[in-house]
C-alpha positions in Angstrom: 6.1 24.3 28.3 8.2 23.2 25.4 5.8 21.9 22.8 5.4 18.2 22.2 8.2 17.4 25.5 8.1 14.2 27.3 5.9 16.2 30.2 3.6 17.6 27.5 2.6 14.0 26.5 2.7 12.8 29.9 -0.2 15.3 30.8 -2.0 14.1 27.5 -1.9 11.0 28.3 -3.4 12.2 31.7 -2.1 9.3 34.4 -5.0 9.8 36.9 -7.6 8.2 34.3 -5.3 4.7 34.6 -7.1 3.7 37.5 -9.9 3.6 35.6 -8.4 1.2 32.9 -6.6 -1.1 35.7 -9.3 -1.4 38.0 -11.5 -3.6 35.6 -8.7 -5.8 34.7 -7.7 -6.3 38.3 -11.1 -7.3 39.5 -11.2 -10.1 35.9 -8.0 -11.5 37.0 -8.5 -11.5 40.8 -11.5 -14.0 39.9 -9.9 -15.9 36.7 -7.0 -16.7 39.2 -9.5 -18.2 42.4 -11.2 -20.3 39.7 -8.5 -21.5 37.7 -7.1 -23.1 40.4 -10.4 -25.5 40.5 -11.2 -25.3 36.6 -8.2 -24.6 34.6 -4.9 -23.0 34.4 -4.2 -19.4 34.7 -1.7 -17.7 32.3 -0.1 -14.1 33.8 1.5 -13.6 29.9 -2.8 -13.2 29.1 -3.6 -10.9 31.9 -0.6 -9.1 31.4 -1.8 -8.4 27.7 -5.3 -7.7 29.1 -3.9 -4.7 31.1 -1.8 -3.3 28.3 -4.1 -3.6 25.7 -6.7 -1.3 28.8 -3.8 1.0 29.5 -3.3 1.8 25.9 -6.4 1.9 25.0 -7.4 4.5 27.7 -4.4 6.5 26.7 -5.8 6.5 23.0 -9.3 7.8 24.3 -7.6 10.3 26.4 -5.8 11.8 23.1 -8.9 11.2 20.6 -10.7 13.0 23.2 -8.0 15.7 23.8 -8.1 16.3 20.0 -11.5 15.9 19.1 -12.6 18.3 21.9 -10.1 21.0 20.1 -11.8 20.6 16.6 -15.2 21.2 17.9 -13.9 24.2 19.8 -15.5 22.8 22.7 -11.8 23.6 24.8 -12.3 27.2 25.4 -9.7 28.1 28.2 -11.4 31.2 29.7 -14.3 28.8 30.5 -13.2 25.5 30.9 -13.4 24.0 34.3 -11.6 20.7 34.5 -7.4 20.2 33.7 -6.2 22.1 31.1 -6.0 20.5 27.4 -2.9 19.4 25.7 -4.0 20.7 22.0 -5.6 24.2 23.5 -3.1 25.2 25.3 -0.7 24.1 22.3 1.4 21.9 24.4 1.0 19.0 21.1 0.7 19.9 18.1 -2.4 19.1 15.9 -0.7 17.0 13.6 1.4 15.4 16.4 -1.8 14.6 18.1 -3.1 12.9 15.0 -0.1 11.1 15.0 -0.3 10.1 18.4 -3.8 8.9 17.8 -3.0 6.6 14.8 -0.1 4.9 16.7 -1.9 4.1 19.9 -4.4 2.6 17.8 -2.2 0.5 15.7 -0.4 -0.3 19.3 -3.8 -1.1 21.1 -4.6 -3.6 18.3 -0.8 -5.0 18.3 -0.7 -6.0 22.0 -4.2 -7.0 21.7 -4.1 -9.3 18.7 -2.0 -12.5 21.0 -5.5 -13.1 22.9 -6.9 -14.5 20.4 -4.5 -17.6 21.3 -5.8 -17.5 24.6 -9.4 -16.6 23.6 -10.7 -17.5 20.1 -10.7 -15.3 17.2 -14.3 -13.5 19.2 -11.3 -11.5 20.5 -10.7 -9.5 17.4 -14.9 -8.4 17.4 -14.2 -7.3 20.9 -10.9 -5.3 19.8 -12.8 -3.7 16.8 -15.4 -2.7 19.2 -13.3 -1.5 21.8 -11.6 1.0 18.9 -14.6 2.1 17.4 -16.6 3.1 20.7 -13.3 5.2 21.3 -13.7 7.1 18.7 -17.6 7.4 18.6 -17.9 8.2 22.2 -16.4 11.3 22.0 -17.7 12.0 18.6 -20.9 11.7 19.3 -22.2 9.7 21.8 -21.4 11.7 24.5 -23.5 14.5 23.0 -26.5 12.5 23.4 -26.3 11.4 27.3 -24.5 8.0 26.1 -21.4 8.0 27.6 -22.6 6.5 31.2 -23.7 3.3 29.1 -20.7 3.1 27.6 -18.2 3.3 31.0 -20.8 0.8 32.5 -20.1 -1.5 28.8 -16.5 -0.7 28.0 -15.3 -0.2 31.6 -16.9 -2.8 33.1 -18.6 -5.7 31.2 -15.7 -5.8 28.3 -13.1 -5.7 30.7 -13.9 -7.8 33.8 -15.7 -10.5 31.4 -12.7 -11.0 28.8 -10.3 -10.7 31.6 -12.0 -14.0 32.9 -13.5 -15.3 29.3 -9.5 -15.9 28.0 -8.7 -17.8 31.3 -11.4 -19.7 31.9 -13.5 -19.4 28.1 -16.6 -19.1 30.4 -18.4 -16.3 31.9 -20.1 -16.8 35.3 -22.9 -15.1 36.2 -20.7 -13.9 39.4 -18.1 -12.2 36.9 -21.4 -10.6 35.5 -22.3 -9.0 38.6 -19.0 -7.9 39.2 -18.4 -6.3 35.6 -21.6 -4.6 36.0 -20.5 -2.9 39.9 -17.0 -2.3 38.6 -18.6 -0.3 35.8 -21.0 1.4 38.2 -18.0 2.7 40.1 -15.7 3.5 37.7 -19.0 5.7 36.1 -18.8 7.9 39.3 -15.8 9.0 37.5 -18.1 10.7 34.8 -20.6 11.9 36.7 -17.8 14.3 38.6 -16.6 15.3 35.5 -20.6 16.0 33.8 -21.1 17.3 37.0 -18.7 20.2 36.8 -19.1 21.1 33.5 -22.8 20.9 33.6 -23.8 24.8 32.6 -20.8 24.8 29.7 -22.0 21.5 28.2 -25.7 22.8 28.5 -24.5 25.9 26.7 -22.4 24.0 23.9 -25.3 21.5 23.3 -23.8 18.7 24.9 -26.7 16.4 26.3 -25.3 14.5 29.0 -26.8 12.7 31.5 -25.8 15.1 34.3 -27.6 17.8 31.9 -30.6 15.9 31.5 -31.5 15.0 34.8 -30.5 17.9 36.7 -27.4 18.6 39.7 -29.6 17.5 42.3 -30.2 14.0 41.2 -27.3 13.7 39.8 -25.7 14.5 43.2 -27.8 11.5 44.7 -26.8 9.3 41.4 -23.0 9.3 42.6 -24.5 8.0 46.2 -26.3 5.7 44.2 -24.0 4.0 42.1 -21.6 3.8 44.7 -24.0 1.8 47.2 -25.4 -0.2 44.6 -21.8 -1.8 43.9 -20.9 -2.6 46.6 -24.2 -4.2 47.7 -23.8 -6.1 44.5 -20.9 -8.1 46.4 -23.6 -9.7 48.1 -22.9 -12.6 45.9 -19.2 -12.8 46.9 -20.6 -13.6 50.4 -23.3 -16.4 48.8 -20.2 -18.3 47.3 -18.1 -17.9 50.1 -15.7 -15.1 49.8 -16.6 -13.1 52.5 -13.9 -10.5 52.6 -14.5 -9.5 48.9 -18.1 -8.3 50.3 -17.3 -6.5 53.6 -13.9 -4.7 52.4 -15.3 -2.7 49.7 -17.2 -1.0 52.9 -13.8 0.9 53.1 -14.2 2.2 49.5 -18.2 3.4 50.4 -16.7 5.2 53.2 -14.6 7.4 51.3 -17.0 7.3 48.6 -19.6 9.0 51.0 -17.0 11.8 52.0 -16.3 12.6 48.3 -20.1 12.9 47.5 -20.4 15.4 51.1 -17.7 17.4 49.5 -19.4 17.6 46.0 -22.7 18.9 47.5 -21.0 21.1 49.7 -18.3 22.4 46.6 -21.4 22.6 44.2 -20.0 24.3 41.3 -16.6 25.7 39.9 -13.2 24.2 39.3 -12.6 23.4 43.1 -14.7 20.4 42.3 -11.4 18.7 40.8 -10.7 17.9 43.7 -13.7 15.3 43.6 -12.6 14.2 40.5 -9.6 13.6 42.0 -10.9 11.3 45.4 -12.7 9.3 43.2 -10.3 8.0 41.4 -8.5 7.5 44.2 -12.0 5.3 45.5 -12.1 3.7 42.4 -8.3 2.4 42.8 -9.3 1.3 46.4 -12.5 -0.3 45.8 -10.4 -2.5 43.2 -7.4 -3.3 46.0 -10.5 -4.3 48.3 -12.4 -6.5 45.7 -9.5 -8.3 44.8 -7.7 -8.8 48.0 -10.6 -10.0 49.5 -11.3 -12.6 46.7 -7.6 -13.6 47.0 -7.3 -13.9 50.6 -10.6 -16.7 50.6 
């Protein structure tokens, strides 16, 4: 591959994680939308910026990550499991990557800085907090079996809640709920990934949750997090929006096939194909939370 081409930064940038960074937004506007039309108005040009400002955001993880990984040496290609790495395989350059990395920041921060007119100057904590926890989770918290509080923080509660705070400048204790399942789903997404590299990040130090606890439990975990989310719609039902409860049903079925197929896979790089299924389940448990709040 020709280095730093258009497909070299496409596969940096890796696609498949965008589910991860759409679904939280979907789920804050789904709900801003239903309410505003009792309590307020509802701006699209706001949710608009609230899904940019995710998408670049995860794009800027993706290459801190990519880079970050590189330095530490913790990208060795005979042993690496998951997709292959932009900056090992020398598909970017290092100093293109560092590039890259300073001007999805400074892009992050530009689409972000407009909500503040839609949401108070608190906006610009939650922007600086969004940046630095980019940086710091693969840095360092990740090495000490953080990272699953941080998908369930940045993934979930920043997400869903300022989605809904610059609508509605409130916060409901059913957008709450909801951040906090959204975040429990989208962490499946991380357990996969822990769960594959499990021996090399044992070897290289790297305490993660899957590491701490063990492949067994963590095998239950992803069952786990997956029921407890969508059981957590219970309070959809409560305040009437039945179908936002009962469709995510569709996303535990297929969440329940991918978690057969990891117990059965085990180990190895054929577990990919996990990673793969569940962000395809994370993707459809979004669709299903927000049609079904849209179509009550």
């Amino acid at each position: 591959m020709k280095q730093n081409s258009p497909k070299a930064w496409l596969l940096a940038a890796r696609p498949k994680t965008l589910t991860g960074a759409a679904v939280p937004v979907m789920i804050g506007v789904a709900m801003a939308y239903i309410d505003a039309q009792e309590f307020g108005t509802f701006s699209p040009t706001a949710a608009l910026l609230c899904l940019l400002f995710a998408f670049i955001m995860q794009i800027d993880a993706n290459f801190v990550n990519d880079f970050f990984d590189y330095a530490r040496g913790n990208d060795d290609p005979a042993t690496r499991l998951g997709p292959l790495r932009a900056c090992t395989q020398g598909w970017v350059s290092i100093d293109a990557m560092k590039r890259a990395i300073a001007l999805t920041t400074c892009l992050a921060c530009f689409v972000g800085l407009p909500l503040i007119f839609y949401g108070g100057l608190e906006m610009i904590l939650i922007g600086m907090l969004c940046v630095v926890f980019c940086f710091l989770y693969t840095t360092h918290l990740s090495y000490v079996g953080m990272g699953d509080v941080l998908v369930l923080v940045f993934f979930g509660i920043v997400p869903v809640c300022c989605t809904y705070y610059v609508q509605l400048h409130t916060c409901p204790l059913t957008v709450i709920v909801a951040s906090l399942a959204c975040g429990l789903v989208i962490d499946a997404l991380l357990i996969v990934n822990n769960y594959r590299d499990r021996d090399v990040d044992r070897r290289d130090g790297k305490q993660t949750l899957v590491v701490k606890i063990g492949a067994t439990a963590s095998e239950w975990l992803y069952l786990a997090i997956g029921i407890i989310a969508v059981l957590a719609g219970l309070l959809f039902w409560v305040e009437g929006h039945v179908l936002a409860f009962v469709l995510p049903f569709l996303y535990l079925t297929l969440h329940v096939f991918t978690w057969l197929k990891l117990r059965r896979i085990h180990e190895g790089r054929q577990l990919n194909e996990c990673l793969g299924e569940t962000a395809r389940n994370i993707f459809v448990y979004g669709l299903c939370v927000a049609i079904g709040l849209l179509l009550t």
